[in-house]
N, C-alpha and C positions, 0 to 999 in steps of 0.2 A: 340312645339314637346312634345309628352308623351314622357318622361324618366322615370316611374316609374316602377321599374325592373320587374313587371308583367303582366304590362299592354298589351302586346303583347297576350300573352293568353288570354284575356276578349276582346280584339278587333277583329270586324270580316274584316277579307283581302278584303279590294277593287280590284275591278278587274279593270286594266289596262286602259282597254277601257272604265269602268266609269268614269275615273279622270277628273276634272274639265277642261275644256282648261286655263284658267287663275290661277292666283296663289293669293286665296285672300289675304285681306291684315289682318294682326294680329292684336289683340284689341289696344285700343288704352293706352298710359299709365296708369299701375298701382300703387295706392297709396302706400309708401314707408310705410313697417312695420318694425321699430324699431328690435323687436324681430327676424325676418325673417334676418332685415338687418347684426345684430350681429350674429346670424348661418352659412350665405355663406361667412363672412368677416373670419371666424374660418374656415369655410373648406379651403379659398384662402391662408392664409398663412400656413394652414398645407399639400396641395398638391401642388400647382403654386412654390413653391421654386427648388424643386427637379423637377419638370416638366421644370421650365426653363432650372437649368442645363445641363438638355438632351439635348434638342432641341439646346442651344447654342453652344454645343458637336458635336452633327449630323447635322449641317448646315456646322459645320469648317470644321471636316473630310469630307463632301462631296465636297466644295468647294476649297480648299486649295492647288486643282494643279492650280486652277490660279496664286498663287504666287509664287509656287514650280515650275512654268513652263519656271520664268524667269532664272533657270540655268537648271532645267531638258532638257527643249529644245532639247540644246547643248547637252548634255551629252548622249541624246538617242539618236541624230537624228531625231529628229523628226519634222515636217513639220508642219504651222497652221491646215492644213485640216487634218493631223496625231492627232493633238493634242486636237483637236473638236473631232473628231471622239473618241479618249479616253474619254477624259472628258463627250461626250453625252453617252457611252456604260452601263457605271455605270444604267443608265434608264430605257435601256433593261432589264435587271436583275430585277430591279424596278417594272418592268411592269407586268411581267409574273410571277412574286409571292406575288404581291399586295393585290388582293381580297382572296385568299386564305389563305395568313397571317393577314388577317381583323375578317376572322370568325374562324381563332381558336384561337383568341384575345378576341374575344364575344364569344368562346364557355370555351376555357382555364382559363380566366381571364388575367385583364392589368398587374399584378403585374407580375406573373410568365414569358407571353409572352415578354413583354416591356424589362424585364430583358436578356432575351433572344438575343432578337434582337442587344442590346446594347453591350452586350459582344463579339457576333459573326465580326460586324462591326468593335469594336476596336480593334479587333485584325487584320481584315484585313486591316483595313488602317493603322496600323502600319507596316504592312508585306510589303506594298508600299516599304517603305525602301528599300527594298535588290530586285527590279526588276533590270532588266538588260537589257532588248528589250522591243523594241515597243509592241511585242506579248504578253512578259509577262505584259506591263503596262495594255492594252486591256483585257487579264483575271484576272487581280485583281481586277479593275474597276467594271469590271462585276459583278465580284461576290462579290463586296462590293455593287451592288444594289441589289440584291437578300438578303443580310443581312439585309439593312437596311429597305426593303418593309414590308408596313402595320406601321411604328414608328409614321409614323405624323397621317393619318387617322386614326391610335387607339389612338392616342389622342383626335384628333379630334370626335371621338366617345365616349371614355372615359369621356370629359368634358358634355357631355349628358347628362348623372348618375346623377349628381352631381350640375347644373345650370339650371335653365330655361332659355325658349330663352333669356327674355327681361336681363337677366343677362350675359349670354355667351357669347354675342358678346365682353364685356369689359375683360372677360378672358381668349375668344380665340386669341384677340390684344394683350394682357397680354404676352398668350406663344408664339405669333410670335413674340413679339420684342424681343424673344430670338437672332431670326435670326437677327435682325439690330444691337445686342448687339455683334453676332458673327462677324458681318462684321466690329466693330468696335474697337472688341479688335485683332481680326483675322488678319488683313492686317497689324499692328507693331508687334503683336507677331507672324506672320510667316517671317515676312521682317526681323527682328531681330536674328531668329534661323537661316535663312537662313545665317544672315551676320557673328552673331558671331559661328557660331558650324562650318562653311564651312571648309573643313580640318580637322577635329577635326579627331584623330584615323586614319587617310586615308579616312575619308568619306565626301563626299560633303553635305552642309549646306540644301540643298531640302532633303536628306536621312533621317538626323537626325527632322529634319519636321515631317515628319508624322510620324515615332516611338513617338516623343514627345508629340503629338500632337492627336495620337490614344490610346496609352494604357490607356489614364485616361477616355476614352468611356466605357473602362472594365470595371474597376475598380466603375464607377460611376452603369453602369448595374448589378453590384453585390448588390450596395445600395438599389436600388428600388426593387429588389427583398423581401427586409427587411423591408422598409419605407413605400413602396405605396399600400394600400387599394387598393382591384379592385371595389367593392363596399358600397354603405353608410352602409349597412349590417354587412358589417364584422367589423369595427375599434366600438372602445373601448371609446374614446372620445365625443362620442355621446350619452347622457341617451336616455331611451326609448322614454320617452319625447319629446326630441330634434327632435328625428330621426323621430317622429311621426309625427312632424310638418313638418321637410323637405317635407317625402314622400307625405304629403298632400298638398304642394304648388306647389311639381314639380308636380302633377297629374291634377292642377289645375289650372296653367299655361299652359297646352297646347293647342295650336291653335285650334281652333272647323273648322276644313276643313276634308278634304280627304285626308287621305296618303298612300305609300304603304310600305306594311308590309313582304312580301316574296322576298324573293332573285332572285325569276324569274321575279319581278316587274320592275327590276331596267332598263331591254330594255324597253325605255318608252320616247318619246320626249322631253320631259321638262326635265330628266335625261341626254340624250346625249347634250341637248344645253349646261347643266352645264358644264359639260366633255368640250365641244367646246371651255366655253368663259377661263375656268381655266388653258387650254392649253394654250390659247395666253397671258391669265395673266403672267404667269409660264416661257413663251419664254423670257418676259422684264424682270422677276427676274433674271433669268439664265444668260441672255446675260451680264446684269451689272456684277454677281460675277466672271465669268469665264473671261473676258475681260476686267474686267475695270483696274488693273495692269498693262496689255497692253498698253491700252490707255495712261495711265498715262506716261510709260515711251516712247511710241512715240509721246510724247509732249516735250521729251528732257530731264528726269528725268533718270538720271543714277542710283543715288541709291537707293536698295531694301528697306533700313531702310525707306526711303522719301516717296517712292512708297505705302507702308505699312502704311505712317502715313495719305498720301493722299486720302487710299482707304477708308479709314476707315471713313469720313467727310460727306460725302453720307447717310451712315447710323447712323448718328450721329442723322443727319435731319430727318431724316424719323423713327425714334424710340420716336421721340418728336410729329412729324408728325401723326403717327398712333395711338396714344395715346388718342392726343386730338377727331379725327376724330370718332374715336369708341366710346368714351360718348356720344357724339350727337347723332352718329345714335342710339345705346338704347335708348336714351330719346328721339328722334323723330320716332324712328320704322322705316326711311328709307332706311335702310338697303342698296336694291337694287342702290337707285338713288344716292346714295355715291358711292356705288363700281363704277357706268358707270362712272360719275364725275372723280373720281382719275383716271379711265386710259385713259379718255381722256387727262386729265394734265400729265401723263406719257407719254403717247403718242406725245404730242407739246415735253416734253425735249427729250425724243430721237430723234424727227425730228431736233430739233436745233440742237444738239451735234453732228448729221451727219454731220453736215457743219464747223463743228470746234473742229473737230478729232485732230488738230493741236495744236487747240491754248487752251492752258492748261485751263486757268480761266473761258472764256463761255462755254468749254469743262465740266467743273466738277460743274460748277453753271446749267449748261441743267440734265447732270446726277443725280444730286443734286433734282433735278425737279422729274427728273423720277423716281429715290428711292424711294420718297417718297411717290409718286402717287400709285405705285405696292404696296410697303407693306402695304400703308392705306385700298388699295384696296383687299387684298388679304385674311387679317384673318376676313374680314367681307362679302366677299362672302361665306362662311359655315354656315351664317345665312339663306341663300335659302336651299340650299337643303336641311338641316336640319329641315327644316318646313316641308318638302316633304315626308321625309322616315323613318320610325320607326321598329324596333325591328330588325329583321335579315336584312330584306331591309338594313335600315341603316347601320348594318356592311359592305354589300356585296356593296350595294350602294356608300358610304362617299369610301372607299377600289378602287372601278370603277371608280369613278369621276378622284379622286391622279394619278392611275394609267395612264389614257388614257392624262392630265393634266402635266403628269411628262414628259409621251414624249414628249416634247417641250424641255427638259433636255436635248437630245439626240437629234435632229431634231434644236435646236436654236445654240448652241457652232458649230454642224459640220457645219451649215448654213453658220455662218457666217466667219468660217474659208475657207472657199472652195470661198465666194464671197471676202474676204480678200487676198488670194494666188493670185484670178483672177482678181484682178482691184488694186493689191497693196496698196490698203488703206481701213481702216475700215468704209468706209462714208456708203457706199451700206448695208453691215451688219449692223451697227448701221439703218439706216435708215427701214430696215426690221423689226426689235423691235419694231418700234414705229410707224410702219403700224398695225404689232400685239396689240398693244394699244390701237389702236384706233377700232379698231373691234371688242375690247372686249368691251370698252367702249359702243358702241353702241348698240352690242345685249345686254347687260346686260340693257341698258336704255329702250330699247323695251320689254325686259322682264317686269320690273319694271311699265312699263304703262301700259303695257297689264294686271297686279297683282292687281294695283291700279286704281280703278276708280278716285281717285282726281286727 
């Protein structure tokens, strides 16, 4: 992909209906330059630290009524199909301010916008706290996804700037194991607040949750505002020199295909399949964070602390799991044939763990399975489309992909609450996750052969 901040002006827009029907395949490895190597290794630890933070901030605040749920429940009345329906609303919100918080991201800059977004969020999901009804939980919800819409796909855009393909895939697995880091310190240190604050002041232990647990989203949205370059252009740390050489390798790294450049490009088939397969990726992440505390204590696990430490072993695996899986694929370019792969193996643990919703050990050794499969799978699907869309495309585009992707947010937690209420057990919902596995798996593999003649 051209990331070189001007290349959109000197490229002429392919029209829609010239694009190739296949997706070819990118060169093949390039020789390791020393100098080159030492340059992105300097941008990684000066942007990837503060980038993780975020990200392991806005995975927890988004996910965190799963844990919050084991006394909110009670305390709201609220019903599985009640409580999927919250937990997916957040999405909506997500949905419908997505691509428009994507291009005044690429029109404003990351620094300004990113800051933005981070602050508005942590204050709403600390505002969580002091709901009262199911009505109010439903509008917070919501409009904690309208705050947080555009955080990940301006990332995800963001790392454009700054990496060529053959390097991004190892730094977009980088910032997603943010999420496996959140799910790992996330489920003791929410089981923990829950167990020790409960009471604390008059207030129940889910209340002090999300105060806790949101205002350092602010706080940290204030730092990037100060910390984070929107692009190689602006920071200080780069002689002329340096910066001269980056702009020359990302311009010179990119794929020699066809891609689209305008933001009207983005309705386009190979566009919407992406949308398709990231949706049913997105259904098995969501189903595991929002449920799998559930699971765990209808396997007989009464306490939140245990629950907490339980949840968290899943993504222990698959942050190890994701790591290795994304070096390969840079250094073999298959991008595609890995993402099908992992969610097929996601796929198999959520079908097993349908059957042993009960029994605690093949229950979390199958989930275990599917963790790892989705996250492997997930920050290295943005190596397709990102070969596909350049300049505005890309913002409007990576922005539509998330968006349509995230309903699965909202569409996967109320799924499986509503088949949960109606068969009294999780086998049927779980078992729908990892139907969605397996079809993403599959068109992702059809894509991938279709791209690749070998």
């Amino acid at each position: 992909m051209n990331t070189h901040p001007h290349a959109g002006a000197l490229a002429q827009p392919a029209p829609a209906s010239s694009l190739p029907r296949t997706s070819p395949a990118l060169p093949h490895a390039v020789p390791d330059d020393p100098a080159l190597d030492a340059i992105y290794r300097r941008i990684a630890w000066r942007l990837m630290p503060i980038l993780l933070l975020a990200q392991v901030l806005a995975y927890l605040d988004r996910v965190n009524i799963g844990t919050a749920k084991l006394q909110m429940a009670a305390d709201l009345s609220l019903s599985a199909t009640a409580y999927g329906l919250g937990a997916g609303i957040f999405f909506l919100g997500y949905f419908f301010f997505e691509v428009p918080s994507n291009l005044l991201l690429h029109r404003l800059g990351a620094r300004a916008w990113i800051a933005r977004i981070m602050v508005s969020w942590g204050l709403l999901s600390a505002a969580m706290g002091w709901v009262q009804s199911t009505t109010g939980f439903y509008v917070l919800r919501f409009l904690l996804g309208v705050a947080e819409a555009g955080f990940f796909p301006g990332i995800v855009l963001y790392l454009t700037y700054w990496f060529p393909a053959h390097r991004r895939g190892r730094m977009t697995t980088l910032f997603m194991s943010a999420t496996a880091v959140a799910g790992i310190v996330g489920g003791p240190l929410s089981g923990w607040i829950l167990a020790a604050f409960d009471g604390q002041l008059g207030h129940a232990g889910w209340r002090w949750m999300f105060v806790l647990e949101g205002l350092p989203s602010a706080l940290v949205g204030v730092l990037v505002f100060f910390l984070l370059p929107s692009r190689p252009r602006e920071v200080r740390w780069l002689s002329a020199d340096t910066l001269a050489l980056l702009e020359a390798d990302l311009a010179k790294a990119a794929p020699a295909q066809e891609r689209l450049h305008r933001a009207s490009d983005i309705l386009n088939g190979t566009v919407l399949l992406f949308a398709l397969i990231y949706f049913l990726l997105l259904a098995g992440l969501y189903g595991v964070s929002f449920w799998l505390p559930s699971v765990i204590r209808a396997a007989g696990i009464a306490s939140t602390v245990t629950v907490g430490w339980l949840s968290a072993i899943p993504y222990a695996v698959a942050m190890v799991a994701m790591n290795v899986v994304a070096r390969q694929a840079d250094k073999r370019r298959n991008w595609g044939t890995l993402v099908g792969s992992c969610a097929l193996a996601a796929g198999a643990g959520f079908c097993v763990s349908a059957f042993t919703v009960d029994q605690l050990a093949p229950a979390m050794a199958a989930l275990t399975v599917a963790s790892a499969g989705i996250l492997s799978a997930l920050p290295l699907f943005w190596n397709l489309p990102t070969a596909r869309l350049d300049g505005v495309a890309a913002a409007a585009g990576i922005g539509f992909i998330n968006a349509i992707g995230n309903l699965s947010g909202f569409v996967s937690p109320f799924a499986i609450g509503w088949l949960t209420d109606l068969t009294h057990t999780a086998t049927a919902g779980v078992g729908l996750l990892g139907a969605c596995a397996m079809l993403a798996g599959a068109l992702t593999l059809a894509y991938a052969r279709r791209g690749r003649p070998s």
